[in-house]
N, C-alpha and C positions, 0 to 999 in steps of 0.2 A: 445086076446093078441094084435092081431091088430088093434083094437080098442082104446085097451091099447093107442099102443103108438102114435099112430094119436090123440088122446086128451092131451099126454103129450106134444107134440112138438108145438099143435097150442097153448097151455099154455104157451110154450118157446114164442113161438112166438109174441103172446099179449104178453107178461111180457118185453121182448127185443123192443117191441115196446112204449111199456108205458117210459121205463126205456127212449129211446131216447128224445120223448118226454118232460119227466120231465129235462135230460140234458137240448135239446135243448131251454124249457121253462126257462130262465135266466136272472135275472137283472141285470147288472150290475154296483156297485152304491160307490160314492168316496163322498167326507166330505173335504168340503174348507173354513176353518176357517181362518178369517185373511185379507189381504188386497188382493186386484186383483193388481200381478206380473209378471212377464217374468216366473216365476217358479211355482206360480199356474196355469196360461194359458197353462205352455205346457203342464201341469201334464194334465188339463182338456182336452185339444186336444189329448193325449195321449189316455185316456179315453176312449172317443169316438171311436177313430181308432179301438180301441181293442176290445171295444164294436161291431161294424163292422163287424172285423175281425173275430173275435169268435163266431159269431152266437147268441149274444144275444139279446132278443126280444127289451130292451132299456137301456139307461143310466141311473142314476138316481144321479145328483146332489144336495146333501145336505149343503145348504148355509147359511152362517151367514158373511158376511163382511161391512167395511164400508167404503168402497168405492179401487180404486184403479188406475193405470196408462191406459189412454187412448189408447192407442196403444196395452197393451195387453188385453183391455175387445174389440177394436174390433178384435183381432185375433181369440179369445172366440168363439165370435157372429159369424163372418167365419165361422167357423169350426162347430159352432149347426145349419144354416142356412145352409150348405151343406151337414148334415151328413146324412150319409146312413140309419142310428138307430135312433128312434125315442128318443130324449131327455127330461128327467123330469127334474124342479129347484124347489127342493125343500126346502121352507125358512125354515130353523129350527135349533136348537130345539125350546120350547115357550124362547121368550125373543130374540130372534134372528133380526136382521136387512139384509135388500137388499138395502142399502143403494148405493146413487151415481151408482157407476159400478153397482153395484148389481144389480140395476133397471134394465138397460141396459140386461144382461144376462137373467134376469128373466122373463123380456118378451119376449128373442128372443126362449124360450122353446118351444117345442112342445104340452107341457101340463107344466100348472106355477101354482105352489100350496103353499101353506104358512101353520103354524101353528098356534095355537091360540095362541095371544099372541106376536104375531111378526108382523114387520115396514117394509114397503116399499116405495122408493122416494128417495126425498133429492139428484135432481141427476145435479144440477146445479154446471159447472165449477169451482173450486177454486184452487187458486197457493198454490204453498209447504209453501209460508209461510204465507199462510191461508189469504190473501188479495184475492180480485174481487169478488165482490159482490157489490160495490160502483157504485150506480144509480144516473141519473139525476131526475128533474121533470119530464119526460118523462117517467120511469121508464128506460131508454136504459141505458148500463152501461157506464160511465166513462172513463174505459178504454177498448181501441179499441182492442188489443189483445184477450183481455177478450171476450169482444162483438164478434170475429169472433169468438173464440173458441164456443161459445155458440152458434153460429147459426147452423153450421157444428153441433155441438150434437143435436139440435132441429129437425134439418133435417134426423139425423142419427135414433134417437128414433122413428120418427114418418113415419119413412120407416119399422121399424121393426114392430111396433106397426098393420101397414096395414096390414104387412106380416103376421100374428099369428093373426089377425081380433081380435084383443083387443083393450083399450080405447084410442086413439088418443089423446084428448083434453086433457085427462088426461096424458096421456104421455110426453107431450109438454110441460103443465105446471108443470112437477115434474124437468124438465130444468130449464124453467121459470125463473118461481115461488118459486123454488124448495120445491114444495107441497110434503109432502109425510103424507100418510096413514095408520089404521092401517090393520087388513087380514080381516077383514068383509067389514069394507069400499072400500077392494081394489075387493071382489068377487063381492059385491053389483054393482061398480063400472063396472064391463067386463076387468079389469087389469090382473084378475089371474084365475082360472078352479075351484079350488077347495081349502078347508077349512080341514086341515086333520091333525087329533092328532098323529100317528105318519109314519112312512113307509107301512106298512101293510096296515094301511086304508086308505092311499093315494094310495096304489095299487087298492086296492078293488075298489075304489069307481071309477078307472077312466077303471074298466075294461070293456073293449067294446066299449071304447070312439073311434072316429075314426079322425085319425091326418092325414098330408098331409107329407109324409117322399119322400125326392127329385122329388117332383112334384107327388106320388103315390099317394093314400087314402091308409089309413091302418087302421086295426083294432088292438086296443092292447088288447091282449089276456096276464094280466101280474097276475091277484088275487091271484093264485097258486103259481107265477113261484118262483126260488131260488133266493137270493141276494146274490151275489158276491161281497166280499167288497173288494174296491182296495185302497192299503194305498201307500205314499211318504215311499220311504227308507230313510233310516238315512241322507246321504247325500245331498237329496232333501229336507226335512226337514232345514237341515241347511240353504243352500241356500234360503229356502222360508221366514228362521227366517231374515238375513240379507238382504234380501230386502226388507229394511224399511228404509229410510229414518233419524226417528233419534236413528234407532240401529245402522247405518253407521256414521251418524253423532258422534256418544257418542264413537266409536269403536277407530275411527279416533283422537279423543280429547285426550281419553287413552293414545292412541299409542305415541301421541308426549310426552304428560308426562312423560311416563317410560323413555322412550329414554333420554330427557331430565335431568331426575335425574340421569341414569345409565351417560352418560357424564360427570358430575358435581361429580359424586362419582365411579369412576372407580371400577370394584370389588365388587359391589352388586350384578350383575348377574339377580336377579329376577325380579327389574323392568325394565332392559334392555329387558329382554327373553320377559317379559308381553306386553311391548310396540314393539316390533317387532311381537308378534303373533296379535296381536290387530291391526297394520296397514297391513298383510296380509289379515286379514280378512274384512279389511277397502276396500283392493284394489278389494276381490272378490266382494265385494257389488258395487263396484263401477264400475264392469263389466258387473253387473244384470240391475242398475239403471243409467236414462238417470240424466247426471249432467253436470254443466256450469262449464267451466274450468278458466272464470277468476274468479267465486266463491271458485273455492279451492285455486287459486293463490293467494289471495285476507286474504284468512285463512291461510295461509302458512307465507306470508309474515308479517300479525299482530302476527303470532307465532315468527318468527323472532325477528322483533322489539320489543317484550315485552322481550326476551330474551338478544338483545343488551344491550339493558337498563340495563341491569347487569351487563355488562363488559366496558360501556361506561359513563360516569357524564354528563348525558345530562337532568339535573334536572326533569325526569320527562316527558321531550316533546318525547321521541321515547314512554316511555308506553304508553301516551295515543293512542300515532295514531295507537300503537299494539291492540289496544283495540279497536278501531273504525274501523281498517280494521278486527278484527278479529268479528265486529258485520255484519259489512254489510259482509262480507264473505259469513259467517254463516247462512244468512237470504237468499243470493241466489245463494249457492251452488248445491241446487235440483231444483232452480227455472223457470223451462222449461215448453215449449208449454206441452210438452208431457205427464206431470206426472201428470196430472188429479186431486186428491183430496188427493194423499196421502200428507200430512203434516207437518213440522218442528216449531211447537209452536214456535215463538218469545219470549214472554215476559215468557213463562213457561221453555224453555228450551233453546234456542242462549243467550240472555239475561244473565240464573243463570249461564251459561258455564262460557262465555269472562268473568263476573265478580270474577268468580272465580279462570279465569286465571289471571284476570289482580291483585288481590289482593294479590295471593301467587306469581306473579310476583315483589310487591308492597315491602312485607316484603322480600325476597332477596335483592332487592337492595335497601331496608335501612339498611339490615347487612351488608351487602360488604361493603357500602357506609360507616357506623362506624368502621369498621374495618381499610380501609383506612388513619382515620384520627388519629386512635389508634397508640400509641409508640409500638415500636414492640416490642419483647419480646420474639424473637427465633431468631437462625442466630449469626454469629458473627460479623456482624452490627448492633445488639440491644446494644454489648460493649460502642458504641461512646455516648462520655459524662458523660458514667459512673465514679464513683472515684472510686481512687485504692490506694492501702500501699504500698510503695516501699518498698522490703525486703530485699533489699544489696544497697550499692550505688549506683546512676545515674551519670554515668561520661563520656559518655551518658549512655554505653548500663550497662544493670544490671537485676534485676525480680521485676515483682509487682505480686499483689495477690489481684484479682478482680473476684468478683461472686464465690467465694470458691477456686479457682482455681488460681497455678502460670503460669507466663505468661513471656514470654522472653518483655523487654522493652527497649523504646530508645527513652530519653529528649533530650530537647532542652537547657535545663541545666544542671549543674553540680545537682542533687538533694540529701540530705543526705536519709541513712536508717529510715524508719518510716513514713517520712513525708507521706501527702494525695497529691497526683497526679490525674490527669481528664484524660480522654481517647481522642487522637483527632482524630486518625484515625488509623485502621488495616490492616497492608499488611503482607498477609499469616499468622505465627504464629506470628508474632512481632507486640506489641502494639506501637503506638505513642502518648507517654506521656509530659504535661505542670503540672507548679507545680501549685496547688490551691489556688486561689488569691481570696481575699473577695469578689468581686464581680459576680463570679464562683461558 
């Protein structure tokens, strides 16, 4: 019996032992599809911490973007270059890109693995509206802003690149050059660790591999271990969807629209409601994303003036200039140091907007504009110059009978009953009537 239970308790005990183990053995691993933002970064900083915190053996980022805001891919790189937990980036699913930002992230990993089938590079500087790339013969760029930004990331990349003992030259020139490769060429290369179809056999194959986590060596002990999947709640989610550049942009465009028709047509409600929810969600985007404030003045003000132009006969010259501030607006409203590669098409998307603003601003004010010069036809100032029957005598005052209707009236002459009288002018209910003369 004693025996008994002395083998059942060191059974307890292996078993509670293993059980820890298998706990403690834990990946923990999140999925950043989309652009690098203030609300992927901190999700990914998040990550990590918790990662840390928790006890798990490492992180495991699964990437796919194409590129994102400088400022929050170095906060990223902070945050994997200090973290406690060893970090994995891995590119996927097949077809997947580490483009721009991405590059940056994926080599600052602890272990940087790709799938078959997926890109990495392309991590040279470009503004929101997709301009700086313009070289001399020298190949140096053009413009000087440009050129600093790109040295500062030449120097950034290839601090990281040291740091993780991956390809320098190649690092450099994915700034450059903006080379980029595909996952054989980049493992061939010393860019990335490992070549791996999917989670599992990127675990496997880097199990035992030995990484430098805050200056230690470590071994990752991870083939077995569980993967924890950590997802954006709904409201991060949202935030990550509007920080983009032209879902702000398109959000913003909305918004004045409704607004605009809801003014013009009081009592519609639904596109008043749509264009206020649409520049709320304008304003949170624009508390995610860094933006030039005389680019939205700029858009504000061409809204404006394509709008005067409605209410003013200025043949034409306020829409246009609504239209030309509402392009350059438009073109550099995101246009900052800071925002790296995220992008605002011109000719695919500023472009088809303003013209779309300015043509439905085009046909309003050639209806107003005919309307204007239109007889009216409501009111009882449409009366003047109409003819009328006198229905009793005018001696002066008496009745006519004008547009169906009688009407108290008061000539200037004596008029018999019948005759055709003209309308000269109405005060209150009383017409002022002349007799009809052939020239009349």
């Amino acid at each position: 019996m004693k025996r008994t239970l002395t083998a059942m308790a060191a059974a307890l005990f292996v078993g509670a032992a293993l059980c820890a183990s298998a706990e403690a053995s834990r990946v923990d691993a999140i999925t950043i599809e989309g652009s690098i933002n203030p609300v992927s970064s901190s999700f990914i900083q998040d990550a990590i911490a918790r990662g840390s915190a928790d006890g798990a053996v490492a992180v495991l980022v699964e990437l796919d973007t194409p590129g994102g805001l400088v400022s929050s891919t170095k906060d990223i790189i902070q945050s994997m270059l200090n973290a406690d937990v060893p970090v994995i980036v891995y590119v996927g699913p097949r077809g997947a890109w580490a483009a721009s930002a991405g590059t940056f992230i994926t080599l600052a990993a602890h272990v940087a693995a790709m799938a078959p089938g997926t890109t990495i590079g392309a991590a040279s500087p470009v503004s929101v509206g997709g301009t700086g790339d313009q070289r001399g013969e020298g190949e140096e760029r053009t413009d000087v802003a440009q050129e600093k930004s790109e040295q500062v990331l030449m120097a950034f990349i290839e601090s990281i690149a040291k740091q993780r003992n991956r390809n320098v030259d190649w690092a450099i020139s994915a700034v450059r050059k903006a080379e980029a490769i595909t996952d054989s060429e980049a493992l061939e290369l010393g860019v990335i660790d490992v070549v791996a179809d999917n989670r599992r056999d990127l675990l496997a194959q880097i199990d035992g591999m030995e990484v430098e986590v805050a200056g230690d060596m470590r071994v990752l002990e991870v083939a077995n271990a569980q993967i924890r999947e950590l997802e954006m709640d709904w409201i991060t989610k949202m935030f990550n969807f509007l920080a983009d550049p032209q879902i702000a942009y398109l959000l913003g465009m909305a918004g004045l629209l409704g607004l605009y028709i809801e003014f013009n047509n009081p009592g519609l409600i639904v596109p008043g409601v749509l264009g206020a929810v649409c520049l709320m969600l304008t304003g949170i985007a624009l508390q995610i994303l860094p933006f030039s404030w005389v680019g939205l003045l700029m858009l504000l003000a061409g809204m404006g003036l394509m709008f005067a132009e409605m209410f003013v006969s200025a043949f034409g010259l306020l829409l246009m200039l609504g239209v030309g501030c509402f392009l350059i607006g438009g073109s550099m409203v995101f246009d900052m140091p800071d925002v790296g590669d995220l992008t605002i098409p011109f000719w695919s998307l500023v472009f088809p907007v303003a013209a779309g603003f300015g043509l439905f601003a085009a046909v309003v004010v050639f209806a107003v504009g005919r309307s204007k010069f239109r007889k009216q036809t409501a009111g009882v100032s449409e009366l003047l110059g109409l003819e009328a029957r006198a229905t009793t005598d005018l001696g002066p005052d008496g009745k006519v009978f004008v547009r169906g209707e009688y009407w108290n009236a008061v000539a200037d002459e004596s008029i018999s009953e019948g005759e055709i009288v003209v309308v000269t002018e109405v005060k209150g209910l009383r017409l002022f009537v002349r007799r009809r003369t052939s020239e009349s």
